[in-house]
C-alpha positions as CSV (number, residue, x, y, z in Angstrom):
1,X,0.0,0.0,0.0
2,X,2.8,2.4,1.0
3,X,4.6,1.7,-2.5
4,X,1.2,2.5,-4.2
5,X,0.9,5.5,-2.9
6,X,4.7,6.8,-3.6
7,X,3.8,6.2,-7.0
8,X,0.6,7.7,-7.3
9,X,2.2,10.9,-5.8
10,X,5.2,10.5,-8.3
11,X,2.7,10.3,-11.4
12,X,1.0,13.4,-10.4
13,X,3.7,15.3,-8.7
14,X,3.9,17.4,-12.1
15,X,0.0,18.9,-11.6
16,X,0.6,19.8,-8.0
17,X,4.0,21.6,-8.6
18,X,3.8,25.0,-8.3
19,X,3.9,26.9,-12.4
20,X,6.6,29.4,-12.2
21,X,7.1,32.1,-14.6
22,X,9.9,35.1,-14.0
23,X,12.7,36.5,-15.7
24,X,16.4,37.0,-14.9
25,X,19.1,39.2,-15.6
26,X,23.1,38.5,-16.0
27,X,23.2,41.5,-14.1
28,X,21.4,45.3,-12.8
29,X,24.0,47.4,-13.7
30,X,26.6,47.9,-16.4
31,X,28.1,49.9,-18.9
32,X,26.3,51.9,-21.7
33,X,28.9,49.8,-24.2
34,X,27.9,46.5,-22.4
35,X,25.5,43.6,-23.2
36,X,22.9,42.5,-20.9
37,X,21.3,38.9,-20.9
38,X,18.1,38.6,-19.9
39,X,16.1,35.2,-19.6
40,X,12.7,34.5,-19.4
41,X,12.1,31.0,-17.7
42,X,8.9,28.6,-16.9
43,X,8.7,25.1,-14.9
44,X,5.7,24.3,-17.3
45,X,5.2,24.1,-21.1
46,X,3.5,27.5,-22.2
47,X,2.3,28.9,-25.1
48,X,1.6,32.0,-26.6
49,X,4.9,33.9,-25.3
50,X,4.6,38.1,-25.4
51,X,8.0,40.0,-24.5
52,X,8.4,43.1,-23.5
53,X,9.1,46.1,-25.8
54,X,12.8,46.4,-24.5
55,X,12.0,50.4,-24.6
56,X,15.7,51.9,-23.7
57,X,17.3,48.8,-25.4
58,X,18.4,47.8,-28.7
59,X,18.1,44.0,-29.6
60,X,21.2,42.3,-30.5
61,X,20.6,38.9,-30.3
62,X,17.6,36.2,-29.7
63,X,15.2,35.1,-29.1
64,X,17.2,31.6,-28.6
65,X,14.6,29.2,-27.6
66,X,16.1,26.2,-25.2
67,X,13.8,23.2,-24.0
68,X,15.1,20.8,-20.9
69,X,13.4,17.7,-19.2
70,X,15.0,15.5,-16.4
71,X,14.0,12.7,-14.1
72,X,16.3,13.2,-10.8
73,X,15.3,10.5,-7.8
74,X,12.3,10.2,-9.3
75,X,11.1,13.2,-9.7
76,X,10.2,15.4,-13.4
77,X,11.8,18.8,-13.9
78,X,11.2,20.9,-16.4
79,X,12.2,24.1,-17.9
80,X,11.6,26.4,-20.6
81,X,13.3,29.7,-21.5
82,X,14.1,32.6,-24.6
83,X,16.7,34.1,-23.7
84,X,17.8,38.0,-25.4
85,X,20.9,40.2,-25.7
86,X,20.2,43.6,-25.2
87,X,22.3,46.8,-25.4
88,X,21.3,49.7,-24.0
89,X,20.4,52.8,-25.6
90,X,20.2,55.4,-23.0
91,X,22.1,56.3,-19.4
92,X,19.8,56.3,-16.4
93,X,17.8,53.9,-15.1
94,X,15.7,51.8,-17.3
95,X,13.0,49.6,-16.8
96,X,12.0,45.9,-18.7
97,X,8.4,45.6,-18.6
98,X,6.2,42.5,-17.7
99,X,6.6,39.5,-20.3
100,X,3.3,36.8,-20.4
101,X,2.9,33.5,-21.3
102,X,-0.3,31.5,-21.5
103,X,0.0,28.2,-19.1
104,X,-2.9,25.7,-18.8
105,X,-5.5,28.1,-19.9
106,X,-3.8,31.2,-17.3
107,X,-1.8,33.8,-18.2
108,X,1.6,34.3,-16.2
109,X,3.5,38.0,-15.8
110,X,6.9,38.5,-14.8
111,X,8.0,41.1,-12.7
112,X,9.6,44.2,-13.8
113,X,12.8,44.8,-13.6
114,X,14.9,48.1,-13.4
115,X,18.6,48.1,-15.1
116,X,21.2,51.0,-13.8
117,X,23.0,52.0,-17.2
118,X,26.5,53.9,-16.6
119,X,28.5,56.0,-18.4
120,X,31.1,53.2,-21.0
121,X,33.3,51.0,-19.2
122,X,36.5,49.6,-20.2
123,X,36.1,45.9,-20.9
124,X,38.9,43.5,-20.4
125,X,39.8,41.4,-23.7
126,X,42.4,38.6,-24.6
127,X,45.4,40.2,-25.9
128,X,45.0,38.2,-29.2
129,X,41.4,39.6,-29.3
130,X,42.6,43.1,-29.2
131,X,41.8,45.4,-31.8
132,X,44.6,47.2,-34.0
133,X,43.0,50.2,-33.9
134,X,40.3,51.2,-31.5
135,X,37.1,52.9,-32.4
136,X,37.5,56.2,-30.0
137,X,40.2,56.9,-32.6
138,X,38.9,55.5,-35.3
139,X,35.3,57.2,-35.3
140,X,35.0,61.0,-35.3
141,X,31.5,62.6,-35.9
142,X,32.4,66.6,-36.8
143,X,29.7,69.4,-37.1
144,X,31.5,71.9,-39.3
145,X,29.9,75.7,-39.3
146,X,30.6,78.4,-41.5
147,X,30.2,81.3,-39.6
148,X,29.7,81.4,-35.8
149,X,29.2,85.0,-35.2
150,X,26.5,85.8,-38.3
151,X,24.0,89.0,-37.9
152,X,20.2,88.1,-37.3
153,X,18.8,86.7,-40.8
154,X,22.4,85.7,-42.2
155,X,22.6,82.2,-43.4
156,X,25.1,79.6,-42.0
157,X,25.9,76.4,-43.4
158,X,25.9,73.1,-40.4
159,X,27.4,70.2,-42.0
160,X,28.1,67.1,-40.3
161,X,30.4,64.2,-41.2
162,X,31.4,61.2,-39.9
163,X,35.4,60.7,-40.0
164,X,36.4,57.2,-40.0
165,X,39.9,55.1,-40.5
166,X,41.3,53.2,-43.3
167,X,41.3,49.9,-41.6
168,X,37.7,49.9,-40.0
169,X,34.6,48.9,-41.6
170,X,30.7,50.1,-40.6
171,X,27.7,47.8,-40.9
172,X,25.5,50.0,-39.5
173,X,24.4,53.6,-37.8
174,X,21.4,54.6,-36.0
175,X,20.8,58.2,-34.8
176,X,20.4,58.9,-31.2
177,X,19.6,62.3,-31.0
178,X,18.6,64.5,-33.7
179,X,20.0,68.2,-33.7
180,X,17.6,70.7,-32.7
181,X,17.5,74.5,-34.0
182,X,15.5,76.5,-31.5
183,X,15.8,80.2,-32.3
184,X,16.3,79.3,-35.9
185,X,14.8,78.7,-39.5
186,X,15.9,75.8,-41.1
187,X,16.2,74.0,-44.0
188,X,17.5,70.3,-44.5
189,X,19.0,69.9,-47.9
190,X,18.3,66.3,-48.9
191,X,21.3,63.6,-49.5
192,X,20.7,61.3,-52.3
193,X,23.3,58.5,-51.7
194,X,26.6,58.8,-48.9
195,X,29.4,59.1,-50.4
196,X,33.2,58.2,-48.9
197,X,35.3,60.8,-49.8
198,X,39.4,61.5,-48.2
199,X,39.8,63.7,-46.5
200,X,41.9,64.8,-42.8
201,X,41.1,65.0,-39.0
202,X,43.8,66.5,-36.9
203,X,46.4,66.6,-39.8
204,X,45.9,62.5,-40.0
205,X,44.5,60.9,-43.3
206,X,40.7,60.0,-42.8
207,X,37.5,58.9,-45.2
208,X,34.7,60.6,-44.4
209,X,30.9,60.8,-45.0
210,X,28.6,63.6,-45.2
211,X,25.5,62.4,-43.2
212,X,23.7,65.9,-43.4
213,X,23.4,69.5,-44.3
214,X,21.1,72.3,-43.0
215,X,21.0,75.8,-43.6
216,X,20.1,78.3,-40.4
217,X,18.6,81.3,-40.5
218,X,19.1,82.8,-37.0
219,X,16.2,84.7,-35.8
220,X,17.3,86.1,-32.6
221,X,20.6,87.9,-31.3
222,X,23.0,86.5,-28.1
223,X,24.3,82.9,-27.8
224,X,22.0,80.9,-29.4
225,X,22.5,76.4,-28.9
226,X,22.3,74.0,-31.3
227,X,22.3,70.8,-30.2
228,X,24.3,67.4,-30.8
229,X,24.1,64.9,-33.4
230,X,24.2,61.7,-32.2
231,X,25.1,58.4,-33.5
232,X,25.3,54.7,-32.8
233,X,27.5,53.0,-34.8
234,X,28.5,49.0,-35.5
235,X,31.9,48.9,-36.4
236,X,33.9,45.4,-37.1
237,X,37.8,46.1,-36.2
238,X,40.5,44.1,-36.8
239,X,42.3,42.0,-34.4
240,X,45.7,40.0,-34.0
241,X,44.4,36.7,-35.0
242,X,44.5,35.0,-38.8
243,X,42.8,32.5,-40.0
244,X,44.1,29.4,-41.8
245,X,44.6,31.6,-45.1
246,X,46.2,34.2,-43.0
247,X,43.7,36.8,-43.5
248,X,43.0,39.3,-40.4
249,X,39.9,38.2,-38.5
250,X,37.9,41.0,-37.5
251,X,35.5,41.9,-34.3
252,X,32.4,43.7,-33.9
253,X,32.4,46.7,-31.9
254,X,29.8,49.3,-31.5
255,X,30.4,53.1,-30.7
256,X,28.5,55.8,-29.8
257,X,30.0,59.3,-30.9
258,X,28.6,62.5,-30.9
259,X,29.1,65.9,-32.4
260,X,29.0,68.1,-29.6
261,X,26.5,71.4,-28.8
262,X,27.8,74.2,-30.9
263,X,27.5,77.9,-29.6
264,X,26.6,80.6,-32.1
265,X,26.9,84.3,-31.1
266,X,24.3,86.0,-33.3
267,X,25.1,89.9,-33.4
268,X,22.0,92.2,-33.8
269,X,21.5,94.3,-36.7
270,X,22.6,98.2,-36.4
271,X,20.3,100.4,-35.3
272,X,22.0,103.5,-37.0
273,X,20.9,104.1,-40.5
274,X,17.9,102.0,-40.1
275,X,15.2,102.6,-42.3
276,X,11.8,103.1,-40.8
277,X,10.0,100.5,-43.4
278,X,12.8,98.2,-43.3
279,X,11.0,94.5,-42.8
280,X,13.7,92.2,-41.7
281,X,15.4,91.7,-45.0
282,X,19.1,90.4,-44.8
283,X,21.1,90.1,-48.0
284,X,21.5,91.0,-51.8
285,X,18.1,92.1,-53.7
286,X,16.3,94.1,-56.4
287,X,13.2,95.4,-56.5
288,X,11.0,96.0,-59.0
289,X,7.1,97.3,-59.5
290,X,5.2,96.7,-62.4
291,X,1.7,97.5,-63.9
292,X,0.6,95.0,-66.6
293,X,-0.9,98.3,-68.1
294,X,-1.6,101.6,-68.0
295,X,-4.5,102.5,-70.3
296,X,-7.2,101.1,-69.7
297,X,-11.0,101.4,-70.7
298,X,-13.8,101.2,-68.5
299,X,-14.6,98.1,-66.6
300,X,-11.0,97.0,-67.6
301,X,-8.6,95.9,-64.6
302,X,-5.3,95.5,-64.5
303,X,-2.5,93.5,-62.3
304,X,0.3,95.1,-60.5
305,X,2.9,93.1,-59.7
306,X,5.7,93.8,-56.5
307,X,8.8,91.9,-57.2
308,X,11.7,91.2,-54.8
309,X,14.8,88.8,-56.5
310,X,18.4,88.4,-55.3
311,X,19.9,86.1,-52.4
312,X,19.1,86.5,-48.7
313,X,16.0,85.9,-46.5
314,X,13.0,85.6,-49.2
315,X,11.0,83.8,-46.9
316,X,11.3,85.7,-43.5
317,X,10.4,89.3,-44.7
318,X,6.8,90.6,-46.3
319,X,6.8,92.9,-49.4
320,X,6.0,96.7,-49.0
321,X,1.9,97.5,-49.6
322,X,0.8,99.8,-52.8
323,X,-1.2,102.7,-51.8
324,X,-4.0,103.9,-54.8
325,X,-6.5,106.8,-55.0
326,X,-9.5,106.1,-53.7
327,X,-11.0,105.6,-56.8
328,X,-9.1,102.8,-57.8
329,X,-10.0,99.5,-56.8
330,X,-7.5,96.9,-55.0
331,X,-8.1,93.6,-53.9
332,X,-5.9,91.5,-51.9
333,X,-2.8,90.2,-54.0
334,X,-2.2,86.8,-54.9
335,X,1.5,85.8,-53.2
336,X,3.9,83.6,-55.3
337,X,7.6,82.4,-54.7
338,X,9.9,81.0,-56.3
339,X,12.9,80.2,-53.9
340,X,15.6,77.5,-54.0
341,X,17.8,77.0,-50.7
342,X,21.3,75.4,-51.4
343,X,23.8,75.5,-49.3
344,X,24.5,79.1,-50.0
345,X,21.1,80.5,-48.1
346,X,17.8,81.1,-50.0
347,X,18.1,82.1,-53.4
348,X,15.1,83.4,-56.1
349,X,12.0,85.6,-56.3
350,X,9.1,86.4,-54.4
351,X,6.1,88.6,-55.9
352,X,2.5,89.8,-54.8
353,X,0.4,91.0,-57.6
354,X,-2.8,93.0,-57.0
355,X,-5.7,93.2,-59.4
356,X,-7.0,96.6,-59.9
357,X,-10.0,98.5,-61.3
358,X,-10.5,102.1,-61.9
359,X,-13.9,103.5,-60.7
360,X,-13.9,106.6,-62.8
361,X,-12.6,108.0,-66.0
362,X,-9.3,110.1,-65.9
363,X,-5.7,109.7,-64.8
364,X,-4.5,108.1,-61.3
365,X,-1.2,107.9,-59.7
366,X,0.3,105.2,-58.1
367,X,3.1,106.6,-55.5
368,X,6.5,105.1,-55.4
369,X,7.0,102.6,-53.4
370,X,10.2,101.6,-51.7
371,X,12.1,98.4,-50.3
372,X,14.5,98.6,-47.5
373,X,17.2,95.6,-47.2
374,X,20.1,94.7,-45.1
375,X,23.6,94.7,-47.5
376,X,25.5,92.0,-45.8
377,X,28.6,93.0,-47.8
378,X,28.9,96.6,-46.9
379,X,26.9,96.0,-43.6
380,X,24.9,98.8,-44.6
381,X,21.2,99.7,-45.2
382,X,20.1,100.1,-48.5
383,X,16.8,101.9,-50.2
384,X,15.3,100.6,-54.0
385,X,13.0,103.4,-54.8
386,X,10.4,102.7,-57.6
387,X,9.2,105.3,-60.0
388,X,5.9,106.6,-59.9
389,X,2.8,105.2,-62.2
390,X,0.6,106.9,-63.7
391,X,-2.8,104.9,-64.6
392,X,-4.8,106.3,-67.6
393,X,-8.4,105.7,-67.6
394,X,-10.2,106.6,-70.7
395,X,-14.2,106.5,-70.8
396,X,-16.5,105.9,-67.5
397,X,-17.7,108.1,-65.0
398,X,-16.4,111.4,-64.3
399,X,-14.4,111.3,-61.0
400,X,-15.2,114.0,-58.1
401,X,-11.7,116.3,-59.2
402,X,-13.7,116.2,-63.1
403,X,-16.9,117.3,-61.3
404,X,-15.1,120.2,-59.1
405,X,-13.4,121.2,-62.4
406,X,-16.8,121.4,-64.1
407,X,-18.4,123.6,-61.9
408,X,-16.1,126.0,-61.5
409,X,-15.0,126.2,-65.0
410,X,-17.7,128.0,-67.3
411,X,-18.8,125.7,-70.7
412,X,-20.2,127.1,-74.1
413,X,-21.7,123.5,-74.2
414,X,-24.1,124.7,-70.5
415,X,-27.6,125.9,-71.2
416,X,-27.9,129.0,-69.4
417,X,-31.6,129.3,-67.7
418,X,-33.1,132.6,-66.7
419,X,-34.5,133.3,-63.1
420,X,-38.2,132.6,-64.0
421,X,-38.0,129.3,-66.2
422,X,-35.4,127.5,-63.4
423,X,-38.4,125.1,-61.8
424,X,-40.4,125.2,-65.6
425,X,-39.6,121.2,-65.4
426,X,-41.6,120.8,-62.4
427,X,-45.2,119.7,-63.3
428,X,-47.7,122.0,-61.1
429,X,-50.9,120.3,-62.4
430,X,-51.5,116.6,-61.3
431,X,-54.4,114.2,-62.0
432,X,-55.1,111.8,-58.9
433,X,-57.4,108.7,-59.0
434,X,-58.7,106.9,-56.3
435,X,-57.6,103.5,-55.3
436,X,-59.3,100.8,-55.2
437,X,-60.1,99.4,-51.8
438,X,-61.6,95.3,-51.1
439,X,-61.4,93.4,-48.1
440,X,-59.8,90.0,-47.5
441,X,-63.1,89.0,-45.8
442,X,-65.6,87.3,-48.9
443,X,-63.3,87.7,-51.3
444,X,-62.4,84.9,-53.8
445,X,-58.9,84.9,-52.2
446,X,-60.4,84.3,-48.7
447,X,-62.8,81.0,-49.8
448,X,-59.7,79.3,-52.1
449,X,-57.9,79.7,-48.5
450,X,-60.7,78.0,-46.6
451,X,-61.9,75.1,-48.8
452,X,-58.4,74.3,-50.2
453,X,-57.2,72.5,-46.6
454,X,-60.4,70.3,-47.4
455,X,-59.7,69.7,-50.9
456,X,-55.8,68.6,-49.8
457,X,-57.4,65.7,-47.8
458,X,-58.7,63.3,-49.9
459,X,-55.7,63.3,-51.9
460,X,-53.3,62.7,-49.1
461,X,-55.8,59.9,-48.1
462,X,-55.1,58.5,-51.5
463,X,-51.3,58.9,-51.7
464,X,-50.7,57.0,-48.0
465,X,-53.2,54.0,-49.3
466,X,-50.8,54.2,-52.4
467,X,-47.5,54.1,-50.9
468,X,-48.3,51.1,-48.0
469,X,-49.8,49.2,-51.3
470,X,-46.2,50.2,-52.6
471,X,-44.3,48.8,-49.5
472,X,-46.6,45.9,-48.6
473,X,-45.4,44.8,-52.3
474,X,-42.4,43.3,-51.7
475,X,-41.8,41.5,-54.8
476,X,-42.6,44.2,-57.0
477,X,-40.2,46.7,-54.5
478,X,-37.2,44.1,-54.7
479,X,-38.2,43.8,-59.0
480,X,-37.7,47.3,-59.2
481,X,-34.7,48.2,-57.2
482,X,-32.9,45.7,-59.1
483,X,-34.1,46.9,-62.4
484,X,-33.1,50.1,-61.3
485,X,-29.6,48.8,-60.3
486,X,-28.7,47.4,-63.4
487,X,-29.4,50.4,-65.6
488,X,-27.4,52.2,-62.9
489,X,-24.4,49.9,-64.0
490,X,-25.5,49.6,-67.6
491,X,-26.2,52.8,-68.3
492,X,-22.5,53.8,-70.0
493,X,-23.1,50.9,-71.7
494,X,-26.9,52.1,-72.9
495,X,-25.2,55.2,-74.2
496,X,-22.4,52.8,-76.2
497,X,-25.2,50.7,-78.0
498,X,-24.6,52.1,-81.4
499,X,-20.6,51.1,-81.3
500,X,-19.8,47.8,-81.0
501,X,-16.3,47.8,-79.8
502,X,-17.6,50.8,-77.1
503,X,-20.8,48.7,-76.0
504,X,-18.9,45.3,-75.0
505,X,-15.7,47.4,-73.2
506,X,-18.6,49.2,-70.9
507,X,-21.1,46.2,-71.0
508,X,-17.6,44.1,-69.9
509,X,-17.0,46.7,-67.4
510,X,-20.1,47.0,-65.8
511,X,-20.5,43.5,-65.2
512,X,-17.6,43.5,-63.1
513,X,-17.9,46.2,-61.2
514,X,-21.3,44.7,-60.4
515,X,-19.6,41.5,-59.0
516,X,-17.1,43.9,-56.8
517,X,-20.3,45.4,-55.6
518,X,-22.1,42.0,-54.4
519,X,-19.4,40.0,-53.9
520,X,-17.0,41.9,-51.8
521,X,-13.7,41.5,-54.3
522,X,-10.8,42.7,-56.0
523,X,-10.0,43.0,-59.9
524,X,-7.3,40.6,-59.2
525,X,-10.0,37.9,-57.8
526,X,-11.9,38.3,-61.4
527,X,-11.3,34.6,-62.3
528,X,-14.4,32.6,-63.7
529,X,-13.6,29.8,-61.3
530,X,-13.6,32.0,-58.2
531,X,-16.9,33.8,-59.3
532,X,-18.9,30.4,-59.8
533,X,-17.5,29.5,-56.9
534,X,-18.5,32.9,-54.9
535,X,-22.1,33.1,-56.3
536,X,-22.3,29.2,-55.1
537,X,-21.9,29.9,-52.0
538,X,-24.4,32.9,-52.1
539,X,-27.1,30.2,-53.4
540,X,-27.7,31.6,-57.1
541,X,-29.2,29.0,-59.1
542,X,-26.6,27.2,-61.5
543,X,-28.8,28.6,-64.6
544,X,-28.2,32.4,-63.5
545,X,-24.6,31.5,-63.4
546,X,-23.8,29.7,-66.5
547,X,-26.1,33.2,-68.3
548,X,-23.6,34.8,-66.4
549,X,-20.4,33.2,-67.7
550,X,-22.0,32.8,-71.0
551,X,-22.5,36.4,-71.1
552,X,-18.9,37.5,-69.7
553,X,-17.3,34.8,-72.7
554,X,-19.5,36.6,-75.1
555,X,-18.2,40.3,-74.4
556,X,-15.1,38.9,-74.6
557,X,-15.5,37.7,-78.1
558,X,-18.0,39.9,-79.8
559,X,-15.1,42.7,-79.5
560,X,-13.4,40.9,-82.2
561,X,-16.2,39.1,-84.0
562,X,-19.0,40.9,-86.3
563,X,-22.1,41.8,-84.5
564,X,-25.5,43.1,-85.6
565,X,-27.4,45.7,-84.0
566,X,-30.3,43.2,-82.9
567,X,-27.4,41.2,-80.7
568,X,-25.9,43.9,-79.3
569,X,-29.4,45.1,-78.4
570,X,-29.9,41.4,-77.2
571,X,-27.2,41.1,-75.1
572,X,-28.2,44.3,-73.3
573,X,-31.4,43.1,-72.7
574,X,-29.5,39.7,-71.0
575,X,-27.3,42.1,-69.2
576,X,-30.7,43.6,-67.4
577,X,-32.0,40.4,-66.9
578,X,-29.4,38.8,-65.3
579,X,-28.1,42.0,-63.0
580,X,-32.0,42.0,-62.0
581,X,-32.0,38.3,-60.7
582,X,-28.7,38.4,-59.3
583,X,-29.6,40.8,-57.5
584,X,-32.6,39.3,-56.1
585,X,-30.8,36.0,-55.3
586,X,-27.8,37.1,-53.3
587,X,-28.6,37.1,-50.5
């Protein structure tokens, strides 16, 4: 009895075991250039394994999947684990999130676990193991500037490439942190394809790599930041140890590098000299404004265009405001530019160009106008004047100056009218009638009013009795929405029915789109074989089908076969027919 019951508990030791479900570490804290191991464990077999998202840590190797079983005295063990190599992204402490796993119809959660990530550590290796070279010196990521103390609205070039050694290869780079420009406008200029190029770093031979450009526009004065570049970066080195062929094996490394903040000390623009419309424009322009006429007829308009070209700050600045007589017209322009931005700054034209149209006949100036610019090569403020324009009107109403001018100026053309005949065009004798007067109350107006509600009544009566006769008719109802749905889909092909090779494209068409409609599919799905198959399964009748097919062969060759007018009219007809009972049989 004793041995029975050891065995019993031995057979179902495995049920009343405890499921376990956690996850280790190799360790909590390391380096930011070391690798961490983390495993994932269960004394069960469990399905449906979730990780964690690893946020703060870069994946390099797993999962690895690993399976173990053992009878020790007696008793069953087992263990299941994934195991992942992870490589930290980030200083601080991070945190790996709960992984599950489904076990015996439960879900199990690990704990979470928090990492401490340091600054890089200095790893021991095996001499033999040793790089040649190593990747601080080898890697060098440079953000080159072309001017660090530029005025406000003077371009400056940042261009950043990434220095590397002769003897090292890269297999990848990922970018850390992205440069920021607060306080400036910028502009990325796109890079096809990197290039290597030679180049030197410290007076020492290097190839290099241009990984981006920008142009900055800074729009404040002082100190202004921008921000680092960085980049992680697999590298493979090579090491002391050959292979049978006495090549130079290599090791992977990876190596974070950075390109450092970069301090630029924007000097304001002069006050002296300053211009009192000057708009914030910075660099070398003309300026030009331009009527697309000047005579003009009545109810004519025309456009007047203000132009600004050259290199500098297109963008950042608005365009001086035309000011007109009253008595012309101005709407609100229409802005246009035309501006390319190499590495040299902003370069091209911008324009606004109002449409105006005179009021009155007779002649108008337009004032000059004038544009106000920063010279970045004299570091000077300079004026473009434009002339003044000078718009001709020549028919329409006289304007108030004409009117003025007319009164005060005698005519031969005025009738002169004597003291006694000046109100002779008044008319002192009137004839008056009497109007006509009715009331609303009797009148034929006031009876339509009172009997028409009654007349309405009956005739509603009669419409609701025909519209539930309507509804209650199901058959009829489902007839006619499907008629109605096929001439919806044939109706390009109703307006083809005099050209053959027109008629069977739309006919063709509208067949299909009718089984895209009803049977949920692509045009890539279109195949006979699937369609029977489809309308099978929606329980159309095989005879509805085979039409169907029958149909679809015959647009395909009656586009290439001669056709009468009766067939074509025919196959229309079958079109209707067949669209209508589809229709009603899919369900």
């Amino acid at each position: 009895m004793k041995k029975i019951l050891i065995l019993f508990l031995i057979a179902f030791n495995p049920l009343w075991a405890q499921v376990q479900f956690e996850a280790k570490v190799s360790k909590t804290s390391l380096g930011l250039n070391e690798r961490l191991r983390i495993d994932f464990s269960m004394n069960a077999d469990g399905d449906n394994f979730n990780p964690p998202s690893f946020e703060g840590f870069r994946i390099v190797a797993g999962p690895s999947q690993q399976v173990s079983q053992s009878w020790v005295n007696g008793r069953s063990s087992f263990n299941k684990s994934y195991s992942y190599f992870l490589l930290p992204m980030q200083k601080g402490t991070l945190t790996i999130k709960q992984a599950t796993v489904e076990i015996n119809g439960q879900i199990y959660k690990t704990n979470p676990i928090k990492i401490n990530v340091t600054a890089a550590v200095q790893q021991p290796r095996d001499p033999n193991d040793e790089p040649q070279v190593s990747s601080d010196d080898a890697l060098h990521l440079v953000a080159e500037i072309t001017k660090g103390n530029p005025y406000i609205n003077e371009p400056i070039t940042v261009v950043y490439k990434l220095y590397f050694s002769y003897n090292i290869g890269i297999t990848n780079w990922r970018e850390l942190n992205k440069p920021k420009y607060n306080d400036f406008w910028s502009q990325n200029i796109d890079i096809k394809q990197l290039v290597a190029e030679e180049g030197r770093y410290n007076g020492e031979r290097y190839r290099f790599v241009v990984l981006r450009k920008t142009v900055l526009y800074p729009q404040k004065s002082g100190k202004l930041e921008i921000e680092p570049l960085s980049l992680d970066i697999d590298v493979q080195l090579p090491t002391n140890r050959r292979n049978i062929f006495g090549q130079v094996q290599i090791v992977n490394d990876n190596k974070r590098v950075s390109a450092g903040s970069k301090t630029i000390n924007v000097k304001p623009l002069p006050e002296a000299g300053k211009p009192a419309d000057f708009s914030g424009a910075v660099g070398k322009f003309n300026f030009s404004v331009t009527p697309s006429k000047t005579t003009l007829k009545n109810g004519e308009s025309l456009d007047l265009k203000v132009a600004v070209s050259g290199t500098g700050n297109l963008k950042l600045f608005s365009l001086p405001k035309p000011v007109v007589p009253n008595s012309l017209e101005m709407y609100d322009p229409s802005h246009k530019e035309n501006v390319q931005t190499p590495l040299s700054g902003m370069n091209g034209s911008i324009s606004d160009t109002y449409t105006i149209i005179p009021q009155f006949k007779g002649k108008y100036p337009i004032k000059p106008m004038s544009f106000s610019y920063f010279d970045l090569a004299t570091s000077r403020y300079k004026t473009i004047t434009s002339p003044e324009i000078m718009i001709n009107v020549l028919d329409g109403p006289g304007g108030q100056q004409m009117a003025q001018a007319d009164t005060n100026t005698p005519s031969a053309n005025k009738v002169q009218v004597s003291a006694n005949q000046q109100f002779g065009f008044i008319k002192l004798k009137t004839q008056l009638s009497k109007m006509g007067r009715s009331d609303f109350l009797g009148s034929t107006l006031f009876y339509v009013l009172l009997f028409l509600p009654l007349l309405i009544i009956p005739i509603i009566v009669l419409l609701k009795k025909k519209k539930q006769a309507i509804d209650a008719d199901v058959a009829g109802n489902r007839i006619r929405q499907s008629n109605k749905l096929a001439k919806q889909f044939l109706s390009e092909a109703q307006k083809q029915l005099g050209q053959k090779e027109l008629f069977y494209i739309a006919l063709e068409k509208a067949l299909h789109n009718f089984m895209k409609a009803k049977l949920h599919i692509e045009t890539s799905e279109m195949s006979k074989d699937n369609i029977r198959a489809l309308l099978a399964s929606k329980n159309v009748q095989s005879d509805t089908t085979a039409s169907l097919m029958a149909l679809i062969e015959n647009c395909e060759m009656a586009r290439y076969a001669p056709s009468s007018a009766a067939a074509i009219q025919q196959d229309y007809n079958r079109a209707v027919m067949l669209i209508s009972d589809l229709e009603k049989q899919i369900s």
